[in-house]
C-alpha positions as CSV (number, residue, x, y, z in Angstrom):
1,X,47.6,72.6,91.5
2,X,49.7,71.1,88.7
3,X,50.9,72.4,85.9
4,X,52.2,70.7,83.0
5,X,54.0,71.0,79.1
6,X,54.5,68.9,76.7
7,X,58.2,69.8,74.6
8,X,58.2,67.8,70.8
9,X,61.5,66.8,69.5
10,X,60.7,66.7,65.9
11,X,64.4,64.8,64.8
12,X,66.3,63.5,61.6
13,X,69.2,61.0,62.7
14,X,69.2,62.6,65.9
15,X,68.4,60.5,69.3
16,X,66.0,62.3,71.7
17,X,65.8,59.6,74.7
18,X,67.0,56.5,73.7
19,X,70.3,55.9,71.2
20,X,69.9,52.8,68.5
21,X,70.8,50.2,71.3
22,X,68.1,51.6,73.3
23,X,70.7,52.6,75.7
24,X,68.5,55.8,77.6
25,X,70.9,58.6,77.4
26,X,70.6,62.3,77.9
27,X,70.2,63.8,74.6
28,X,68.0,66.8,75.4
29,X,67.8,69.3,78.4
30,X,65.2,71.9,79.3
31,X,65.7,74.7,82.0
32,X,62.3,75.6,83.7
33,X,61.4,79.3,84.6
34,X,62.9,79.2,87.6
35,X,66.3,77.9,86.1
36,X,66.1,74.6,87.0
37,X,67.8,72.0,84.7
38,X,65.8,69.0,83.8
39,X,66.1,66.2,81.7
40,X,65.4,62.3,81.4
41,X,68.4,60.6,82.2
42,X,69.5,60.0,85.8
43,X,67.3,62.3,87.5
44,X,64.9,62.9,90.6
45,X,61.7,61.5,89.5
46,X,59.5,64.5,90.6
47,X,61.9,66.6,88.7
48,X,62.5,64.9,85.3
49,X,61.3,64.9,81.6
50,X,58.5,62.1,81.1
51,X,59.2,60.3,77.4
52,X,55.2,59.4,76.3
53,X,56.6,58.7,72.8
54,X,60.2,57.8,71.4
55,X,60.6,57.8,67.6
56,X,64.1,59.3,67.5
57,X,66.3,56.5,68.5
58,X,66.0,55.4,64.5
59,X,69.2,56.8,62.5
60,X,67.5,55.9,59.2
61,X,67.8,59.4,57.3
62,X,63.2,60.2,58.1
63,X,61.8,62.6,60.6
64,X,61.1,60.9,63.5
65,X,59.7,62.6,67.0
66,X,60.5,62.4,70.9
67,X,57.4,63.6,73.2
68,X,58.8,65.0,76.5
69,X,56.1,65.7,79.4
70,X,57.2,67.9,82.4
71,X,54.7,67.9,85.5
72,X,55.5,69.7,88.4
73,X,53.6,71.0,91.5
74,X,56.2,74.0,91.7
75,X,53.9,75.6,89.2
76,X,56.5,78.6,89.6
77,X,58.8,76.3,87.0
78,X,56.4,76.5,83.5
79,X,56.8,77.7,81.1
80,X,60.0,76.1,80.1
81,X,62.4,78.4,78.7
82,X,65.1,77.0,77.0
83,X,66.3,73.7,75.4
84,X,69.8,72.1,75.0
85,X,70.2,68.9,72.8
86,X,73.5,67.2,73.2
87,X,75.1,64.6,70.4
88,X,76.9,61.0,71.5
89,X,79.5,59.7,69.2
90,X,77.2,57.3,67.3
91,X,76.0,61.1,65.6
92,X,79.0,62.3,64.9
93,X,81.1,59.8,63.7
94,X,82.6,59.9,60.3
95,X,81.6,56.3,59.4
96,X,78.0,57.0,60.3
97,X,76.3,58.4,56.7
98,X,73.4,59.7,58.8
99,X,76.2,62.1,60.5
100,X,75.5,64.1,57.6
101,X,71.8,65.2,56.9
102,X,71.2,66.0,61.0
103,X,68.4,67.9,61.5
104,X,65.9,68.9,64.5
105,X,63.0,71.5,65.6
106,X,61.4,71.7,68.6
107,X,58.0,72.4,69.8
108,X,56.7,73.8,73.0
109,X,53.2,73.1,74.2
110,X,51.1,75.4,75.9
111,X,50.9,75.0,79.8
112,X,48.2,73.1,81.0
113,X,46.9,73.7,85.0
114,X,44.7,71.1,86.5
């Protein structure tokens, strides 16, 4: 059996999976259920965020959105439980004008078993 949940990141000059140079970076975190830490960047493949569609690498002031898959066969890890977004420099910089409308939700799928 696998289980598996699809996490949106709904963003506004905020990167999600990829920065504007398309650098892949790790931007957002989940922990699963059983307080595993996974994410896209630099991780085991069978335990690692899938990106199935990346709008927020755009720093251009509209809401964009990231969709993150997690599969696992540990069907002990869904739901997940928390998120953790992180900013890079490009963000927060002072120069940046989009530093200063940042804005994010996210939104948690249901579980799916097959």
């Amino acid at each position: 059996m696998t289980g598996r949940q699809n996490i949106t990141f709904h963003c506004k000059n905020l990167h999600a999976s990829r920065n504007s140079h398309q650098s892949m970076k790790k931007f957002v975190k989940v922990l699963t259920s059983d307080d595993m830490e996974i994410h896209t960047h630099k991780h085991h493949p069978k335990n690692k965020l899938t990106v199935l569609e990346d709008g927020c690498s755009q720093m251009d002031g509209q809401w964009h959105k990231t969709v993150f898959q997690y599969s696992s066969s540990s069907i002990e890890r869904l739901p997940i439980q928390d998120v953790a977004v992180f900013f890079d420099k490009e963000q927060m910089t002072k120069d940046n004008k989009a530093n200063k409308d940042l804005e994010f939700a996210i939104e948690l799928g249901p579980v799916c078993f097959s």
